[in-house]
N, C-alpha and C positions, 0 to 999 in steps of 0.2 A: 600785714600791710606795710607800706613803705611811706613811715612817716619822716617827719626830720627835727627830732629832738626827740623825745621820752613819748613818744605815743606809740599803741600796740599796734602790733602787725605789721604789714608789706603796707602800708596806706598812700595815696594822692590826701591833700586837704581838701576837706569834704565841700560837698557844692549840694544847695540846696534848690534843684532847677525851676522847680515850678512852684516856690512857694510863697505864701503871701507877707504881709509886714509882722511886728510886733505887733500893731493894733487890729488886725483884720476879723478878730471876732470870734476866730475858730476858737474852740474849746480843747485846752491843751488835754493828751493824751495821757493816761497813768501812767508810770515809769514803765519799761519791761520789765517781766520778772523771769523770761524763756531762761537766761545766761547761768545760772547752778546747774538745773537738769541738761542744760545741752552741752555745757563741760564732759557729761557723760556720754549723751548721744547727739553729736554734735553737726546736724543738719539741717540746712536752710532749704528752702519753699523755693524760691526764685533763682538762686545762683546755677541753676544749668550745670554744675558742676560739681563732680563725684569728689569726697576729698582720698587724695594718695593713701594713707595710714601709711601700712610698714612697707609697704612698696615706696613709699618717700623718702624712707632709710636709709634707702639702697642707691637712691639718686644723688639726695642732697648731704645724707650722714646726718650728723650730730657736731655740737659743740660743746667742749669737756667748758668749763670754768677754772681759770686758775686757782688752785688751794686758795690761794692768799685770799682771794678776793669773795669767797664762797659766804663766809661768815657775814660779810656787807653784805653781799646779795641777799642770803637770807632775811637780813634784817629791814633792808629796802621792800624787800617783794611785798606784794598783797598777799590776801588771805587765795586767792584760787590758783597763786603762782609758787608759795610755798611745796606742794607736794611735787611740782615737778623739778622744782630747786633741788630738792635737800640732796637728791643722790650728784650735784655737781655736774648734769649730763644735760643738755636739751636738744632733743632729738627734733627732728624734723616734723614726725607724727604727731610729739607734744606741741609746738610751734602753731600744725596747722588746727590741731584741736582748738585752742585758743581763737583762730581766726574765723572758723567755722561757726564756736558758738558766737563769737561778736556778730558776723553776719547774720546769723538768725536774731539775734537781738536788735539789730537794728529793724531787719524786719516787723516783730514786734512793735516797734515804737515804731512802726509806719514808715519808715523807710525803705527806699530800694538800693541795693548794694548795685554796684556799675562799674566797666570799665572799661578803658580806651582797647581797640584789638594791637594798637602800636605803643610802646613806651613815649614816643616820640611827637605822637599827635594825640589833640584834643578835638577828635570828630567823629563818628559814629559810635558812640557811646553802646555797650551791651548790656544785658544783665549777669551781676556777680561777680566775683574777681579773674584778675589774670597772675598768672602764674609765670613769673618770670624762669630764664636758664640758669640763676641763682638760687632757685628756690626761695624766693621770696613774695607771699601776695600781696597785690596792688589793688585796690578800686577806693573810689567813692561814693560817697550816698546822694541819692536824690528823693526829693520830700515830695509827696503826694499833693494836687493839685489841692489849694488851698489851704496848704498847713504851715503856720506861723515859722518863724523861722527862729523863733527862740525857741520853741516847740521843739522842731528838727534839732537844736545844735543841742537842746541838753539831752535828748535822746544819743544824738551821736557821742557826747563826751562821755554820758554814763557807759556804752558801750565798747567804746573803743579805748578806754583808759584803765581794764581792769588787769595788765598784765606787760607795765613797763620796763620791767629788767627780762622779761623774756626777751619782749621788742629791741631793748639794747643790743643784748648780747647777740641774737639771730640777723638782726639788717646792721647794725652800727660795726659788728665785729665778727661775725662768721661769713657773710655774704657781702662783708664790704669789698670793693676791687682790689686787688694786689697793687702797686707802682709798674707793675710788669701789664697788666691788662690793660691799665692805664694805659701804657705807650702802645698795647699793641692798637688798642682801639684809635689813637691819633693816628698812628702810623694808616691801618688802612685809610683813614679818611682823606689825609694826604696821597694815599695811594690813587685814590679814587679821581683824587681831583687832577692830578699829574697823567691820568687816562682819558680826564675827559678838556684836557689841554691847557690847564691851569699849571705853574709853577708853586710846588709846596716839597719843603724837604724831607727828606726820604723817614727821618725820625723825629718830625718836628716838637716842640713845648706848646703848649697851651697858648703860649703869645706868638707864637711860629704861627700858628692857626689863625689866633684872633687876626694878624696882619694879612690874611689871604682873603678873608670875609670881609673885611673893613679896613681897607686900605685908605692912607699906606702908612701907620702907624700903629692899627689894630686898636684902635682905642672906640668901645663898642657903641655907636651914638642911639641903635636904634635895638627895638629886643630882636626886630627880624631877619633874620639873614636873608643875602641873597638867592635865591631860587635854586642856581645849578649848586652851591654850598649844602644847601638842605640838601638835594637829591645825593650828596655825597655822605654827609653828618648823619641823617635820620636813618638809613639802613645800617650803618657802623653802631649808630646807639643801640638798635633793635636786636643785632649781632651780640653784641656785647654783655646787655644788659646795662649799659653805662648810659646814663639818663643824661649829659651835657657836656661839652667841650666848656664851658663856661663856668660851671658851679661846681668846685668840690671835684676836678682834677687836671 
């Protein structure tokens, strides 16, 4: 999941759609216990979606851990993160293992794993996650029609939080953008916008951009951009894999 600080997986932060208050009544759910066994055989009910294994290998590789930093890691990791630690390697297949049994674990605790079909937009929601051209998975959960929402969230932290130095190292540091994707991703956007008869330059900064959406200072007053922006921004993000001109590049 594609979280943003130390949570596992490719994650969005979770959204509980239909669920009721802390005081609604429902009778909280026993923890899941799916996440040991499905470490092993790691499939979900709902996600529509077969996981890669060693065919993931082959797409997305592996990331070696530097020597140095092996021994922290180890020392950091959980107990279910440990054995794919020790040899210093985390392969793709390890990665999506990990995310697979979370998603059945959330299942378990009543949840539904979900995700947008666009990096870009928040509307048509699917079932299970998406798989970005970084090889990193993305969705969110949504709780079952009247299930408390403290309910939902301690189901999702117990599930989603058993395998945070994998999560580091796979979305913070193997499938972070290069400075180089970075510019190519503004450059088409600007491209885009220079085709559809906007002035933006040919290699622009991040404030290059801000000034053409929210002129004439670029200083961002509202979260929305303009219309013809979006039509240039949102297929560049989706291209790219790069979730914003705005946050983090």
């Amino acid at each position: 999941m594609k979280t943003f600080g130390f949570l596992l997986l490719a994650l969005t932060l979770p959204l509980f759609a239909a669920c009721g208050g802390e005081d609604s009544g429902t009778e909280p759910r026993s923890s899941p216990t799916a996440l040991p066994s499905l470490l092993e055989t790691p499939t979900a009910s709902v996600t529509v979606r077969e996981p890669l294994g060693a065919a993931g290998d082959d797409l997305y590789g592996s990331f070696v851990i530097p020597p140095g930093q092996l021994a922290t890691a180890m020392e950091a990791a959980t107990k279910v993160e440990r054995p794919i630690l020790e040899d210093g390697v985390i392969s793709f297949s390890e990665y999506e293992r990990l995310t697979f049994a979370a998603l059945a674990c959330l299942e378990e605790g009543g949840l539904a794993p979900m995700h947008y079909p666009s990096i870009s937009r928040t509307d048509g929601a699917q079932p299970g996650p998406l798989l970005t051209s970084r090889g990193e998975y993305i969705f969110f959960a949504q709780a079952t029609p009247g299930q408390a929402y403290a309910d939902g969230r301690r189901v999702w932290d117990e599930c989603t939080k058993v395998a945070p130095t994998v999560e580091f190292y796979w979305t913070a540091i193997k499938t972070e953008p290069t400075e180089a994707e970075r510019q190519a991703h503004r450059d088409s956007i600007a491209a885009c916008l220079r085709n559809s008869g906007h002035d933006a330059p040919e290699h622009p900064s991040k404030h290059d951009l801000a000034m053409v959406a929210f002129p004439p200072d670029g200083v961002i007053a509202e979260l929305n951009e303009p219309d013809w922006f979006q039509a240039c921004h949102y297929p560049a993000n989706d291209e790219f894999a790069i979730y914003s001109v705005w946050h983090g590049n």
